[in-house]
C-alpha positions as CSV (number, residue, x, y, z in Angstrom):
1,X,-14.3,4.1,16.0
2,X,-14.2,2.1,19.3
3,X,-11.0,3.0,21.2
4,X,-8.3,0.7,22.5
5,X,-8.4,0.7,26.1
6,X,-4.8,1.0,27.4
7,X,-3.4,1.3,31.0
8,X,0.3,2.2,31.6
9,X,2.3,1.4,34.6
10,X,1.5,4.9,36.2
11,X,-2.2,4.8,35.4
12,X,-2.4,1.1,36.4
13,X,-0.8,2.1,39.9
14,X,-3.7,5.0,39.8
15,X,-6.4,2.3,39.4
16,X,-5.2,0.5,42.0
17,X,-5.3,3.5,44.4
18,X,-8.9,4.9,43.2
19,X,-9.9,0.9,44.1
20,X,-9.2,1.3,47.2
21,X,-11.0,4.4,47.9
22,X,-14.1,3.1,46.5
23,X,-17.0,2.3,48.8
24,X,-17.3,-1.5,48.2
25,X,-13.5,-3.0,47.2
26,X,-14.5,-6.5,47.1
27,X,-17.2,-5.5,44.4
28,X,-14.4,-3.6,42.9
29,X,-12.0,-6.3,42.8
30,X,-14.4,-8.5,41.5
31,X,-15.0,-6.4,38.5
32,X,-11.6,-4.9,37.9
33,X,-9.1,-7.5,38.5
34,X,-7.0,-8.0,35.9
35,X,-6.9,-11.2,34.4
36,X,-3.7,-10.5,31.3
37,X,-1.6,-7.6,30.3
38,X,-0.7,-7.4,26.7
39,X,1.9,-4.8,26.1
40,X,0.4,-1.2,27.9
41,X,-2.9,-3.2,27.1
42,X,-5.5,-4.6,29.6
43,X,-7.8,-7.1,29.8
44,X,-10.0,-7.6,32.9
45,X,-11.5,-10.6,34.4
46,X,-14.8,-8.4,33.1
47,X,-13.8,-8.8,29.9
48,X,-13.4,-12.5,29.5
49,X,-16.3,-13.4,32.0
50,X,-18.8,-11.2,29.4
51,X,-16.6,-13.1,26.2
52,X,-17.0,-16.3,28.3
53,X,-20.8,-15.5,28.6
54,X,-21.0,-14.3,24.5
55,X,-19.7,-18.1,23.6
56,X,-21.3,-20.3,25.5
57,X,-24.4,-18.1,24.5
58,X,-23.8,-18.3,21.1
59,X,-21.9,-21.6,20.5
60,X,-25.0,-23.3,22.5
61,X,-23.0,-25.1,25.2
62,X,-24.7,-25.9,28.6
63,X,-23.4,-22.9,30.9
64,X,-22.0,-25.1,33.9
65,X,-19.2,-23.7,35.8
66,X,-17.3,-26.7,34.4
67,X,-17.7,-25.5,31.3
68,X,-16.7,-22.2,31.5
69,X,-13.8,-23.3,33.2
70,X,-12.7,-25.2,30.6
71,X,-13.3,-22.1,28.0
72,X,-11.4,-19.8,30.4
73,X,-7.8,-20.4,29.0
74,X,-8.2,-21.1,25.1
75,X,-10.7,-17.5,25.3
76,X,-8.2,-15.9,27.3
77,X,-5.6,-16.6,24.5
78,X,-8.3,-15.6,21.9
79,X,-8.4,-12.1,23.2
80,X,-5.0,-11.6,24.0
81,X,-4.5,-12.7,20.0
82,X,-7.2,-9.8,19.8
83,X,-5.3,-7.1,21.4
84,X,-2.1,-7.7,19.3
85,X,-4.1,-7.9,16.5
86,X,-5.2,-4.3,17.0
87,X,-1.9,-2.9,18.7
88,X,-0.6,-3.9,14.5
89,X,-2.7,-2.5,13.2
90,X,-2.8,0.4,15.5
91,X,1.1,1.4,15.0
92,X,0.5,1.5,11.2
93,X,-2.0,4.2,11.5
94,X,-5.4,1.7,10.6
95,X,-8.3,3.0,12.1
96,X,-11.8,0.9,11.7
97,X,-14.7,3.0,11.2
98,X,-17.7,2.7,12.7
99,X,-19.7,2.0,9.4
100,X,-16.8,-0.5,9.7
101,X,-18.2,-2.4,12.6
102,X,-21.6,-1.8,12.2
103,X,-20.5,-4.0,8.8
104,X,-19.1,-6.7,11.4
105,X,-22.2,-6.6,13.3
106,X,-24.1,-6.8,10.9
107,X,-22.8,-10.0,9.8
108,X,-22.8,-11.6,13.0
109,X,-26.6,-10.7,13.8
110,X,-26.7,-12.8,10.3
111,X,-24.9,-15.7,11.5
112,X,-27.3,-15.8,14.3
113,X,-30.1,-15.5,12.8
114,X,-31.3,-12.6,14.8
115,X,-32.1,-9.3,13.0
116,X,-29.8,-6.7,13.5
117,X,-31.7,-4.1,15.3
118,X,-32.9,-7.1,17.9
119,X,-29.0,-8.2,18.1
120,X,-28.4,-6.0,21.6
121,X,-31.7,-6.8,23.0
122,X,-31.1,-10.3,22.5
123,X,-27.3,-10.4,24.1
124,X,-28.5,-8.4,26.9
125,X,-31.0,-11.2,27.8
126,X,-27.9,-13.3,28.4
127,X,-26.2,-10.7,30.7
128,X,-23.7,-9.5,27.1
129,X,-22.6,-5.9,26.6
130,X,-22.9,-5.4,22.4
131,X,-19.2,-3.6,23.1
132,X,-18.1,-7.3,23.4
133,X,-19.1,-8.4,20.1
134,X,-18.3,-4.3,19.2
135,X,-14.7,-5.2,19.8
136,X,-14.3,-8.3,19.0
137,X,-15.2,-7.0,15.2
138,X,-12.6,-4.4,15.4
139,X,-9.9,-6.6,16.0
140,X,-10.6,-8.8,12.8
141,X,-11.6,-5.8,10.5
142,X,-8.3,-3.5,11.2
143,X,-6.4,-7.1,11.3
144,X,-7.4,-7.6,8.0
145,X,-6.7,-4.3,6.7
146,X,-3.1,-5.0,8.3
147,X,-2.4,-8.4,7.1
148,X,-3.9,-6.9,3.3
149,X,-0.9,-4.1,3.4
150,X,1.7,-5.6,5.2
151,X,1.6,-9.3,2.9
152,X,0.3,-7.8,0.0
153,X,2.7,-9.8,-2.3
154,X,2.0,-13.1,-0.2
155,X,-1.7,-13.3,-0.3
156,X,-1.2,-13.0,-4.6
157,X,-2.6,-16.2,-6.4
158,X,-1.4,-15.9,-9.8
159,X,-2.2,-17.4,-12.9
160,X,0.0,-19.5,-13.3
161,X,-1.0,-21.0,-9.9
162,X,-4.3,-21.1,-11.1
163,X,-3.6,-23.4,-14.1
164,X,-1.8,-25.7,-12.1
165,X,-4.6,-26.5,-9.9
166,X,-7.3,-26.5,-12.9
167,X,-4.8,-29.2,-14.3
168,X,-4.5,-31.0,-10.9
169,X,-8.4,-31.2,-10.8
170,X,-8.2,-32.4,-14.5
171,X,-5.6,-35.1,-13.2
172,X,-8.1,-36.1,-10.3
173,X,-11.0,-37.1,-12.2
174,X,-13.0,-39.8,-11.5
175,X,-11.4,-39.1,-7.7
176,X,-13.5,-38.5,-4.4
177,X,-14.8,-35.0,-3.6
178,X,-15.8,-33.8,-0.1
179,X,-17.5,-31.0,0.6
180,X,-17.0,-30.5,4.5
181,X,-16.8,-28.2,6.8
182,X,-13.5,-27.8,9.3
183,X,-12.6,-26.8,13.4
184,X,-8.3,-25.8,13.6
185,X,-6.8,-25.7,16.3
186,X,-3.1,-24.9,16.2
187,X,-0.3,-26.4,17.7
188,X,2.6,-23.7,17.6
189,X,5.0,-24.9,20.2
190,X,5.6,-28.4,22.0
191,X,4.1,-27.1,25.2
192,X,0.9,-26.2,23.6
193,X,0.5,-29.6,22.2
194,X,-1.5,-30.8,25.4
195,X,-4.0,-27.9,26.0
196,X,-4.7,-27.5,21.9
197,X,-5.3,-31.8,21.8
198,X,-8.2,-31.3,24.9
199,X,-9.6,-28.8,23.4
200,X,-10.0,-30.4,20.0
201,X,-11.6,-33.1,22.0
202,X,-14.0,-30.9,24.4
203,X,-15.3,-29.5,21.5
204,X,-15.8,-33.2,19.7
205,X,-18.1,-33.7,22.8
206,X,-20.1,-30.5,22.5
207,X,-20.2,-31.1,19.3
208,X,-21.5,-34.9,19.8
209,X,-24.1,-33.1,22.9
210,X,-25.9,-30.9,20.1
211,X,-24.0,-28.0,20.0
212,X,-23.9,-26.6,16.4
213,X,-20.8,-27.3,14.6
214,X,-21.0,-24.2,12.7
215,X,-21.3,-21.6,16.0
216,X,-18.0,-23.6,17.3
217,X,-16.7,-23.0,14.7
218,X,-17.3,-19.6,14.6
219,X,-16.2,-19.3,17.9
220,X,-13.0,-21.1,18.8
221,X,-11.9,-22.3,14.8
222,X,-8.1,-20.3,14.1
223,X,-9.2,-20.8,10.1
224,X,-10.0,-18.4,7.7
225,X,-13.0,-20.5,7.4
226,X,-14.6,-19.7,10.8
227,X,-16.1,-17.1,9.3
228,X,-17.9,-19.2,7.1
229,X,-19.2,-21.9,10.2
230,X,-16.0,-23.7,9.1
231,X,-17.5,-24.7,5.6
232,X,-14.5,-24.8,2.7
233,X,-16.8,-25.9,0.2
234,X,-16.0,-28.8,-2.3
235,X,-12.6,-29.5,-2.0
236,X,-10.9,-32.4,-4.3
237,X,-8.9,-35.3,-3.3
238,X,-4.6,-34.6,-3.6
239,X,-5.8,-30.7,-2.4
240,X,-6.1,-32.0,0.8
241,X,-4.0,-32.8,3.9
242,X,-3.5,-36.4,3.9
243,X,-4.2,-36.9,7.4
244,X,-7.6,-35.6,6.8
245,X,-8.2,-37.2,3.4
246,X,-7.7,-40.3,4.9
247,X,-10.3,-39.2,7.8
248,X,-12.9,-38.2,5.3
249,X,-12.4,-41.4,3.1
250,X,-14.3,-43.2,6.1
251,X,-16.7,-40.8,7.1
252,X,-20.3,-40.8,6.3
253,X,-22.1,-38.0,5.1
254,X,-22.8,-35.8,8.5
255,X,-20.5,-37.8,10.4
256,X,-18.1,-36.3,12.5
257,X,-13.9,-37.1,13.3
258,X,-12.2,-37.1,16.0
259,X,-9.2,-34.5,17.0
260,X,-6.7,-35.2,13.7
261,X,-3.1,-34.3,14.4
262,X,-1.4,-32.3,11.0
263,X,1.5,-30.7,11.3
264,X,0.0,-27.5,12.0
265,X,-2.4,-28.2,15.0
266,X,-5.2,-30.2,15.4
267,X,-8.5,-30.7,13.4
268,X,-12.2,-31.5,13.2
269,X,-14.0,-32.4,9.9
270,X,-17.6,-33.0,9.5
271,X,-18.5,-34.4,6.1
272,X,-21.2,-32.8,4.6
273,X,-21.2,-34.3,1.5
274,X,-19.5,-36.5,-1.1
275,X,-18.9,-37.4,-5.0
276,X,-16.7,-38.5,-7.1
277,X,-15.0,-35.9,-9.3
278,X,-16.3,-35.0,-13.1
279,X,-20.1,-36.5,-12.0
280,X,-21.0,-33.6,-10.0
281,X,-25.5,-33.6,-9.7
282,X,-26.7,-30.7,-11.1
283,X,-28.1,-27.9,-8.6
284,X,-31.2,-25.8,-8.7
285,X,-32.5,-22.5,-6.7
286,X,-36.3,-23.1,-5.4
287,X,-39.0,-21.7,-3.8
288,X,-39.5,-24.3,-0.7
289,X,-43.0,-24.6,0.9
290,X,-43.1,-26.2,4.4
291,X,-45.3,-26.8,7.5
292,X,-43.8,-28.3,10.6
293,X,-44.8,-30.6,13.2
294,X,-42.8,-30.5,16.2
295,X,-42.0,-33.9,17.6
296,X,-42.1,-34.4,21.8
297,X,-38.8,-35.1,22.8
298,X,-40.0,-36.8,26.4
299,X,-42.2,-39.2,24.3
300,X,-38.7,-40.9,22.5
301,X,-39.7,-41.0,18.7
302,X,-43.0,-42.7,20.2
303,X,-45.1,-39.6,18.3
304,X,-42.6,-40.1,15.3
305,X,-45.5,-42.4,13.1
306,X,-48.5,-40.6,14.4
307,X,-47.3,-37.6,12.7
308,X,-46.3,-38.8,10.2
309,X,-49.3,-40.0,9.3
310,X,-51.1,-37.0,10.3
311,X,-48.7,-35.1,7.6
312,X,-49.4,-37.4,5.0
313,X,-53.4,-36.9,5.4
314,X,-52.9,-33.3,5.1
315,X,-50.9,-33.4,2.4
316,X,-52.9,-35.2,-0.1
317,X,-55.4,-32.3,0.8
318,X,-52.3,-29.8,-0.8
319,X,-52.9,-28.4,-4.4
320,X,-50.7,-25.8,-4.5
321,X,-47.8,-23.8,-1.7
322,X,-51.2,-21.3,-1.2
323,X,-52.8,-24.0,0.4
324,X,-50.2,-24.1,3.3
325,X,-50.6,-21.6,5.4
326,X,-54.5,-22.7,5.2
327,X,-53.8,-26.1,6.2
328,X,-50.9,-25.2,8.6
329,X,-54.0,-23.1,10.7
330,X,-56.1,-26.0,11.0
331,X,-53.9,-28.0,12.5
332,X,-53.0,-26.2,16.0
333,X,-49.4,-27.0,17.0
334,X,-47.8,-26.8,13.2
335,X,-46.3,-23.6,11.4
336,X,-45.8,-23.0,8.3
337,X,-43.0,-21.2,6.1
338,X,-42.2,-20.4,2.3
339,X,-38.4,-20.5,2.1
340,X,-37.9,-18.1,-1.2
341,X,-34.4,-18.3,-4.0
342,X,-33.1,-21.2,-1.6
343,X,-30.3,-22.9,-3.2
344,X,-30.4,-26.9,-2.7
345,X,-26.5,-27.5,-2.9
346,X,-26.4,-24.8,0.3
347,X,-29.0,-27.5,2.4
348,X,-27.9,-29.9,4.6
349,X,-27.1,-33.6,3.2
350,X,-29.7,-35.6,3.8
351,X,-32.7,-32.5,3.1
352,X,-30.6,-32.1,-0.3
353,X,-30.8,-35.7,-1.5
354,X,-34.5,-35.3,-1.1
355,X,-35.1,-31.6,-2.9
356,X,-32.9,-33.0,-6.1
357,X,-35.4,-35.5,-6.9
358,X,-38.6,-32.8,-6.1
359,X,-40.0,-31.2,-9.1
360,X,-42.0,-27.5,-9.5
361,X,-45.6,-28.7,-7.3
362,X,-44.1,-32.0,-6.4
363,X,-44.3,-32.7,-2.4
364,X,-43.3,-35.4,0.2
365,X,-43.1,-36.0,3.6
366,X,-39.7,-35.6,5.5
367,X,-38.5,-36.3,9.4
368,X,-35.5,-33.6,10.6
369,X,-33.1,-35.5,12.8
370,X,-36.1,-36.2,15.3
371,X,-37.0,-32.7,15.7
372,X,-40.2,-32.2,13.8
373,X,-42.0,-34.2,10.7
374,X,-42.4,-31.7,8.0
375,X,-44.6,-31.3,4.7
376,X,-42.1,-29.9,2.0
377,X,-43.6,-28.8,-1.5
378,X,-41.4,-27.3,-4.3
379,X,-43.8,-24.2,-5.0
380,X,-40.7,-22.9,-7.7
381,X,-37.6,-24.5,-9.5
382,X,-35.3,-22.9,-11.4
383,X,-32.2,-25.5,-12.7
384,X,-28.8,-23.3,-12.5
385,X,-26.5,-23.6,-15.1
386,X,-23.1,-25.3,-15.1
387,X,-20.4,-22.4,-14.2
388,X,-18.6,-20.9,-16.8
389,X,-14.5,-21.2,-17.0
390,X,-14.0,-17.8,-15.6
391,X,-16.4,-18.6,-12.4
392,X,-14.4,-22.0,-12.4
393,X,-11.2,-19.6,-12.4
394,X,-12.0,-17.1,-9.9
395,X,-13.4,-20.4,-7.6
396,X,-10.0,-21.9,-7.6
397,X,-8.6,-18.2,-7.3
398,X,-10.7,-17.9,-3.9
399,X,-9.9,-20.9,-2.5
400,X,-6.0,-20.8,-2.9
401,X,-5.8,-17.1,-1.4
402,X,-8.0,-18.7,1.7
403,X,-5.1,-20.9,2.2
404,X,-2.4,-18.5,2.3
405,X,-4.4,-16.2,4.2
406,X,-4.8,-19.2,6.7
407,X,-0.9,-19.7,6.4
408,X,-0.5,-15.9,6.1
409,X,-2.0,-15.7,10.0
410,X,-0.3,-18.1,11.5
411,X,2.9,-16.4,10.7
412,X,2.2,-12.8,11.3
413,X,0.6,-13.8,15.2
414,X,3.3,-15.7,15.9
415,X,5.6,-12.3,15.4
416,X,3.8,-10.5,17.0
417,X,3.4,-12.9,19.8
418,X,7.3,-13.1,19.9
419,X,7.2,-9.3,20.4
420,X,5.0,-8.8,22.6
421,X,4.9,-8.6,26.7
422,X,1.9,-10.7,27.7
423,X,1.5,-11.4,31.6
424,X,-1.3,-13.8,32.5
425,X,-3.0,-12.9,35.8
426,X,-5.4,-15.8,36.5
């Protein structure tokens, strides 16, 4: 178990004094000054310059010192949320274990797309201690275990709850559905109604720059969803706020809002997908052969025909997803890949309109967003059947206990917030 680092007044007054006798203060200083107090709890301008570091790193935003000035006071609030998270859970006896966080990481390293023995290697090319990530974990996983005992009763869907949402849904046929994926920001006092509204929009323009959606939202989204890259899902129209139904009524698939005010804070919304309700397509899990050739992104989309005309020659030469790898070698440049049990409903919007129509051998030529042209062939299809009422059920169940978990969170910080001695340093 990682132990919380705590400094009372007489040991802080100690630190002070061993400071001084070391051999280089200014050094000292630079590592040790404290940037908040939260309770008997520290956190050091260390701390949030590695946790700085860990989310421009993996959120994929240019690291300018504009930037990281700007992340400096919404990160300094996310760990200082952190600490009082574990001090909860702390004084109710909850210890996390380490199999506990090695969990944590694990997921994480999965998030990234990095394996999870490569995951400390990989920080510590960007100058990150794995303790960052370490501790950021335990604060989540022994907040979870305190929110789970401590609203117990609150975080109960019943059935009853259940049936009237299956009957709202059955009341909203033939109505839109979105499937999207979501950034909050709360607003839980007047005063933070300026700094919450910039940082909705700073993260609009990362966003809009080509950082990825999902890894901000990871990173700076106050949902229950942020585990998930923000993604709620399929979600049907009356179930949603109507501030953001009326924002996703005039989005386009992928497109991205603007900063929506709701009375709890400030959102984002990027619209993955849309149907009407009652005609939903019907999905499939496939085998997806591909080879990829890279576009140039100096040349402008100038190289966008030639390759495509250079994957369309090679594929008529493709029998079968054996014949890939083959072809992929001949042509210097390309790689190939074999994508196994992928589910197209889980692909992005404008790959899954193309898979749906693919059959088992079928193949066509696709362009990614002006990244690379790609050869995709179906080498596998296997149609999934329409979920039964008790998946249906325990669907419905999931998503309401996400929303009272999300509501469940906002009330349970804010007590402990109101409880707490926090001094901010910086």
């Amino acid at each position: 178990m990682l132990k919380l680092f705590t400094l009372t007044k007489t040991a802080a007054l100690s630190l002070l004094v061993c400071l001084f006798l070391l051999p280089n203060p200014s050094a000292a200083q630079g590592v040790m000054r404290i940037a908040a107090v939260v309770n008997d709890d520290v956190i050091s301008a260390h701390d949030l310059a590695q946790r700085i570091r860990l989310t421009i790193a993996t959120s994929r935003l240019p690291n300018t010192p504009e930037v990281r000035r700007r992340l400096t006071s919404t990160i300094l609030r996310t760990m200082i949320d952190e600490r009082l998270k574990r001090q909860a859970a702390e004084k109710l006896g909850i210890e996390v274990t380490d199999d506990q966080i090695q969990n944590g990481l694990n997921r994480f390293a999965q998030s990234l797309k990095i394996p999870v023995d490569k995951l400390a290697i990989a920080l510590g090319q960007s100058g990150i201690d794995i303790e960052v990530v370490k501790e950021q974990a335990e604060a989540e996983i022994a907040w979870t275990f305190y929110r789970n005992q401590v609203s117990s009763q609150r975080l109960r869907v019943s059935e009853n709850e259940i049936d009237a949402a299956i009957a709202a849904e059955e009341a909203n046929k033939g109505k839109p559905e979105y499937n999207y994926a979501e950034i909050f920001i709360p607003v839980e006092s007047p005063d933070q109604e300026s700094s919450a509204r910039q940082m909705a929009e700073r993260l609009v323009g990362h966003a809009g720059q080509g950082a990825s959606f999902e890894d901000l939202a990871r990173d700076f989204s106050q949902s229950p969803s942020a585990t998930e890259g923000g993604n709620l899902g399929w979600v049907q129209s009356g179930n949603l706020d109507p501030e953001l139904e009326n924002v996703l009524s005039r989005l386009n698939v992928g497109g991205l809002s603007n900063p929506v005010r709701t009375p709890a804070g400030y959102f984002i919304v990027k619209l993955n997908d849309k149907r009407i309700s009652g005609q939903s397509k019907p999905d499939a899990i496939i085998d997806l052969g591909q080879i990829s050739f890279p576009l140039d992104p100096q040349q402008g989309g100038a190289d966008i025909a030639p390759k495509k005309q250079q994957a369309t020659n090679i594929a008529y030469q493709i029998k079968s997803c054996a014949d890939l790898k083959t072809a992929s070698e001949e042509v210097p440049g390309t790689q190939s890949t074999i994508i196994n049990d992928l589910r197209i409903s889980k692909t992005a919007p404008e790959l899954r309109q193309t898979l749906q129509n693919l059959n088992e051998g079928q193949i066509t030529i696709f362009e990614r967003n002006g990244v690379s042209i790609m050869i995709l062939m179906v080498c596998k299809r296997q149609e999934v059947a329409k979920s039964p009422e008790i998946a249906k059920r325990k669907a419905i169940q999931q998503r309401l206990r996400q929303e009272k978990i999300g509501r469940e969170n906002r009330r349970l910080i804010q007590q402990e917030r109101r409880s707490a001695f926090v001094d901010i340093r910086l």
